[in-house]
C-alpha positions, 0 to 999 in steps of 0.5 A, a space after each residue: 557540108 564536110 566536117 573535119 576532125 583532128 584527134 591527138 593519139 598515143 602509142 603509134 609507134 610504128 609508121 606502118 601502123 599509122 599508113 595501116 589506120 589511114 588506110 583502113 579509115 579512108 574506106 569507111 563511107 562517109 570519110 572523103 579523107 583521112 589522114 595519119 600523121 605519124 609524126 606529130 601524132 594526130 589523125 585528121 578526118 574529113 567526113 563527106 557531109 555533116 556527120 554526129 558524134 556517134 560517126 566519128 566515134 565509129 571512126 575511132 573504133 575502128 582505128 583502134 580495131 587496126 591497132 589495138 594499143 591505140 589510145 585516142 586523147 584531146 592533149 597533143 602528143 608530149 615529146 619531153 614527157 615520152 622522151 624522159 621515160 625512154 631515158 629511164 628505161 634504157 638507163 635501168 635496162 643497160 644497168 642491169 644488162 652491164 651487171 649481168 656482163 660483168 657479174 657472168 650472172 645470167 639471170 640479170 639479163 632478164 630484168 634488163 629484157 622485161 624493162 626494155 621490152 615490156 611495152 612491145 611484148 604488150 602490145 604484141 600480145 594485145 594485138 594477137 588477140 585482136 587478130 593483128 600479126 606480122 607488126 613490129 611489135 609482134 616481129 620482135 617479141 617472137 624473135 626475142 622469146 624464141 632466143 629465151 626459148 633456146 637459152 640464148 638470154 643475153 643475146 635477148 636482153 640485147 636485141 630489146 635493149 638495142 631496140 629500144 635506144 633505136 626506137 628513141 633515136 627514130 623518135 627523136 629524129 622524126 620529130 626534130 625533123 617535123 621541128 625543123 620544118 616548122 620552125 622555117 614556117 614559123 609565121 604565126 603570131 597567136 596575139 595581136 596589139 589591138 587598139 581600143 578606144 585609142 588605147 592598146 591591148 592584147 588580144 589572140 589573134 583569132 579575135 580581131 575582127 576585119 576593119 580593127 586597127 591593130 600595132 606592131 612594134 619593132 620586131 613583132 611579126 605582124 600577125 594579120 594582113 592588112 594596110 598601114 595607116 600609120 607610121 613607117 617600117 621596113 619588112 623582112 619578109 624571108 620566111 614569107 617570100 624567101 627574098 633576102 632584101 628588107 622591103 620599105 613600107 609606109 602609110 598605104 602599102 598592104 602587107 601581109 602576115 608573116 612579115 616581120 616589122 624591123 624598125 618603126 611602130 606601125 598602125 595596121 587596119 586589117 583586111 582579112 581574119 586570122 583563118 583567112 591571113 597569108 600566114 596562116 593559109 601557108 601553114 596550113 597548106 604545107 601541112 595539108 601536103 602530107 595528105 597527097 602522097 608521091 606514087 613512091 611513098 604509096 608503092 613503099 606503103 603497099 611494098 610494106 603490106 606484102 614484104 614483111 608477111 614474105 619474110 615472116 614465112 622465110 624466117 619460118 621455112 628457114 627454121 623448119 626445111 633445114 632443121 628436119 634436114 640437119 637436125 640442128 635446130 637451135 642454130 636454124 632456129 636462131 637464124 630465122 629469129 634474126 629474119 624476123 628483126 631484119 623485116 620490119 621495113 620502118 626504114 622506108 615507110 618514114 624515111 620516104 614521107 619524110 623526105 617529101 616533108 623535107 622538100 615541102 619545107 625547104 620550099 616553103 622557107 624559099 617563099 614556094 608553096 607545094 601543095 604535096 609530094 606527088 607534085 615534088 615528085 612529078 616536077 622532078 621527071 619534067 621535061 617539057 615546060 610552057 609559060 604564060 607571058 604576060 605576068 610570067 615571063 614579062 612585066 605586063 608592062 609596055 614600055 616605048 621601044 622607037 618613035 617613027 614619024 610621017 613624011 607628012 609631019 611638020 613638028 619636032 620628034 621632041 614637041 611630038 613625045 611631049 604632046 603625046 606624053 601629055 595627052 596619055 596621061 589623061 588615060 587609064 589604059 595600060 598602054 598609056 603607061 608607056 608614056 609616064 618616062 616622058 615629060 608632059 608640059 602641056 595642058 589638056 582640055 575636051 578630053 574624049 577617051 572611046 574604050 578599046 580605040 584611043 584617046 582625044 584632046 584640044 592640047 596646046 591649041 590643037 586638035 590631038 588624036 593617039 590610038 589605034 586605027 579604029 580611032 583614025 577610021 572614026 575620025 577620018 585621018 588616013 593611016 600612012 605606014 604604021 605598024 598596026 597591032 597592039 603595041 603600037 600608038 599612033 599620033 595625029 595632030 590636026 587630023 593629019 597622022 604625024 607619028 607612030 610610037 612602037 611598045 613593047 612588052 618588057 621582058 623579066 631581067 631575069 627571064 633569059 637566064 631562067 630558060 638557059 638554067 632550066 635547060 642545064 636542069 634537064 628541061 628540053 622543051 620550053 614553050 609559050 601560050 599567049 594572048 598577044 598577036 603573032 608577031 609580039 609572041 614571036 618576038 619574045 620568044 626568040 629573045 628568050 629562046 624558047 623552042 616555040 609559042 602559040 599566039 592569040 589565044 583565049 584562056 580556053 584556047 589555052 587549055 586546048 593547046 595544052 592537052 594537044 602539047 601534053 599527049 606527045 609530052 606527058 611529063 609536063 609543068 605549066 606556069 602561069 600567074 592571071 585568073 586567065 591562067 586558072 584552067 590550064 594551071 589546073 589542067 597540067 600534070 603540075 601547075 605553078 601559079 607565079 608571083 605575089 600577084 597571082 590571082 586568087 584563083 591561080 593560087 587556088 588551082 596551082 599545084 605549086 604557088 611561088 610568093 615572089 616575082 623572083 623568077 629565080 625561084 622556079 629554078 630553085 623549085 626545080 633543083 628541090 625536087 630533083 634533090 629530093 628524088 634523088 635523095 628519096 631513091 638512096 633512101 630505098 636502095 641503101 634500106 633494102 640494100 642493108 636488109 637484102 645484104 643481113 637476110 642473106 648474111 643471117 641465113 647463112 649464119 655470119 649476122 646476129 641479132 645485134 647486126 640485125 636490130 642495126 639493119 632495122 632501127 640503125 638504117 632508119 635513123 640513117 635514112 631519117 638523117 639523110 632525108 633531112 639533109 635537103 633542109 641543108 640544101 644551099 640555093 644561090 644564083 
């Protein structure tokens, strides 16, 4: 059985460095996957079956054989603490540096150089012994000691200084990003009010057992799912399901973790842990989706590995060719140390995860759960999309559409709906629903209901049939006219047929104007799977206007018809929400699991899960990953931009250090900023 690990780590300070140790470690055997999360300075494992202490030791070693200054810890990493001695070092090194500027005493330029920068010549040196080159820290160390070397101290204590406040500003941004997607996901409640032996008391919510009755005053988030047994409320459920109206709940409603109860005490009794709770699976599914990277963030993670080495031995022809040729080598020598400066490419090995991040979490504050950012990415360049119908694109729910009555009828259209009404009413059937708007004055009695036929009963002193012609046949009543499929129910009193009441399936209020914006978003074809009979899949699809359907098909027939649809459409999504549903959701290049009644299984082998019924959210969906593609792609063209634009500036002599630390540090807090920007995104409809 796999086992999985969650360590806290310090001093990874790089994003390149952390993609580096991921990589490193998930070519260990044993590891099925390890994940490095730069951001909140954890690396997690997950071994391919149950391994000692001495396995995962051996991991540890080996992540710090890639970066040596790692330290690996049980206490998480502490934002105020790291933060405040940045603080200090930039407030005593810009001390100095004002000092040696307006005293013209050069020499105090040093100090401000040591405090700023000893902690990246550090571990330059130790990764140089280790064998680890062409890292930020090593890339900045040369560059700095090489301006030393030529006399150029100011310029030095500059470029480290300036560093240094980049550093605390990446810092910073990164994790008030990592905050700000967290707090729109803040659903958990770590204690719950447990009642034991008619008394309350607080416990942690890990402890409460299936079967406990716990209470939630007003304006406590409920902390497990469960039923309400007593009292009445209204639930805001934004954070969970992203709908803006509070929902009513009295005694025997389930509600979920993560709700936030409003107004009245309600007594809960618990239906699931605290592991297995609604709250606590979206949590940790937006943050498992770090663990699928977009094929952008892997081609910006393997872009990384061969950019920097490439710039590093420009920067050192640069020095060399035209020096032997020119003989002046300070000058060169000073334009290749601004190469270096400009060639770490941190800007995008955070920027482009964070964007993604930033998509997942604006998602999940919409009640849309997205298991990684390679299905953001790949929903974005969808342009074919198939539906499910029942469940999806409509209600599932049969309502009466006419009433046609028999040549050989006697009775009233009215007395006919109440008969019918109250003989439909003794049945189970989804159909016989269809019949609850209608009144039902009559008792029934010799009731006789034969499983996928109809229904029998003696009603007001007659012998009354409703079902389909399988029924009929059973009982010998000729058939005369009706229209025989699955929505429709035909009525016989005393064996003689007296009517046929035409179903049909209601179509989502909602569902027209989905397919017309999804249309406006660039999706060209929309299709739909069915299991109904021809001419009811025909019917709604061209209410909705779909550009085809496929009719009467098993679940397995599904995922037939899907692979022959994805051959000549690759770029595809499906959306379904019935276990039904599970093998196609799996099998599409995006699969989206629609509804907060999706089963269990779609919500297991979807890609994408929407919370709600809402089916404005697909469209919200859609309009995220767009946005967050778009953003993504400015994020690359504006990094390399600026940098292409300093490598050629500083080879030709017009950029300094100070420019150059701009295109490293600056550009990366510009790109972090513009990734958060998709949390600002507004979503109406």
């Amino acid at each position: 059985m796999a086992e999985k690990c969650i360590w806290n780590v310090q001093n990874l300070d790089c994003a390149a460095c952390a993609a580096n140790i991921e990589q490193e470690l998930n070519k260990v055997e044993g590891v099925k996957q390890a994940r490095v999360d730069y951001a909140k300075k954890q690396i997690h494992i997950q071994s391919t079956e149950d391994s000692d202490d001495a396995f995962f030791q051996s991991l540890i070693a080996e992540a710090k054989r890639v970066e040596p200054a790692l330290k690996v810890t049980s206490q998480p990493y502490r934002e105020k603490q790291t933060s405040l001695r940045m603080i200090i070092r930039i407030t005593l090194s810009a001390l100095f540096f004002a000092l040696a500027f307006f005293l013209d005493t050069p020499w105090l330029f040093l100090p401000s150089y040591l405090i700023a920068g000893y902690s990246v010549l550090i571990k330059a040196g130790t990764n140089l012994i280790h064998g680890k080159v062409f890292d930020e820290n090593f890339l900045m160390s040369i560059a700095t000691l090489g301006a030393l070397a030529i006399g150029e101290i100011g310029e030095a204590s500059a470029v480290m200084l300036l560093y240094l406040i980049g550093e605390f500003f990446q810092d910073r941004a990164v994790q008030k990003s990592r905050n700000a997607v967290m707090e729109v996901l803040d659903l958990r409640a770590d204690e719950t009010r447990i009642i034991h032996k008619e008394k309350p008391e607080i416990v942690a919510s890990e402890s409460v057992a299936v079967g406990s009755i716990i209470r939630v005053l007003a304006g406590e988030r409920i902390p497990l799912d469960g039923t309400i047994v007593r009292g009445s409320s209204t639930l805001d459920m934004q954070s969970l399901t992203g709908e803006s109206l509070p929902q009513n709940a009295a005694e025997g409603k389930a509600v979920s973790s993560g709700s936030m109860n409003l107004t009245g005490a309600i007594d809960i009794l618990t239906t699931r842990v605290y592991e297995d709770s609604t709250a606590t699976k979206i949590l940790r599914l937006v943050e498992e989706s770090s663990s699928k990277k977009a094929h952008t963030e892997q081609f910006i993670t393997t872009f990384a590995r061969y950019y920097t080495p490439f710039v590093v031995f420009f920067a050192l022809a640069l020095a060399i060719i035209p020096s032997l040729v020119t003989g002046t080598w300070e000058t060169w020598i000073y334009r290749s140390l601004v190469f270096l400066v400009v060639s770490c490419p941190c800007a995008l090995v955070i920027s482009v995860p964070l964007s993604y991040f930033a998509g997942i979490g604006k998602s999940a504050s919409q009640g849309i759960l997205v298991k990684g950012g390679n299905y953001l990415e790949a929903l974005s360049s969808i342009d074919t999309m198939i539906f499910d119908k029942t469940g999806t694109l409509t209600y599932g729910s049969f309502s009466l559409e006419k009433m046609v009555e028999t040549d050989n009828t006697k009775f009233e259209k009215s007395y006919l709906k109440g008969l019918t009404a109250s003989l439909e009413r003794q049945s189970n059937h989804p159909l016989a629903r269809a019949f609850d708007s209608l009144e039902a004055p009559y008792g029934a009695s010799n009731i006789q209901e034969i499983a996928g036929k109809g229904i029998s009963a003696l009603i007001d002193g007659k012998q009354v049939l409703a079902g389909n012609a399988a029924l009929f046949a059973a009982h010998s009543v000729l058939l005369s006219g009706g229209d025989e499929d699955e929505g429709a129910i035909h009525l016989a009193v005393g064996n003689i047929h007296a009517a046929s009441f035409i179903l049909k399936d209601t179509i989502r209020p909602d569902a027209k104007q989905l397919i017309q914006a999804l249309r406006n978003l660039g999706i060209k074809q929309m299709l739909m799977l069915s299991g109904d009979k021809e001419q009811h899949a025909k019917a709604i699809a061209t209410e909705l206007g779909l550009d085809g359907y496929h009719a009467g098909l098993l679940p397995d027939q599904k995922q037939v018809h899907l692979a022959e649809i994805e051959r000549t459409n690759p770029h595809l999504a499906y959306v379904g929400d019935g276990m039904n549903d599970a093998p196609s959701l799996a099998a599409s290049r995006v699969g989206i699991a629609m509804g907060s009644k999706a089963s269990d299984a779609a919500i297991e082998s979807a890609d994408i899960v929407i919370l709600s019924e809402d089916l404005s959210k697909l469209e919200k969906l859609v309009i995220i990953s767009k946005k967050t593609s778009r953003i993504v792609k400015q994020n690359i063209v504006f990094a390399l931009g600026i940098k292409g634009i300093v490598l050629v500036l500083g080879a030709l002599g017009y950029a300094s250090m100070a420019l150059a630390v701009f295109a490293d540090t600056g550009v990366t807090i510009i790109a972090v900023f513009n990734a958060l920007r998709i949390l600002l995104l507004r979503l109406s409809r």
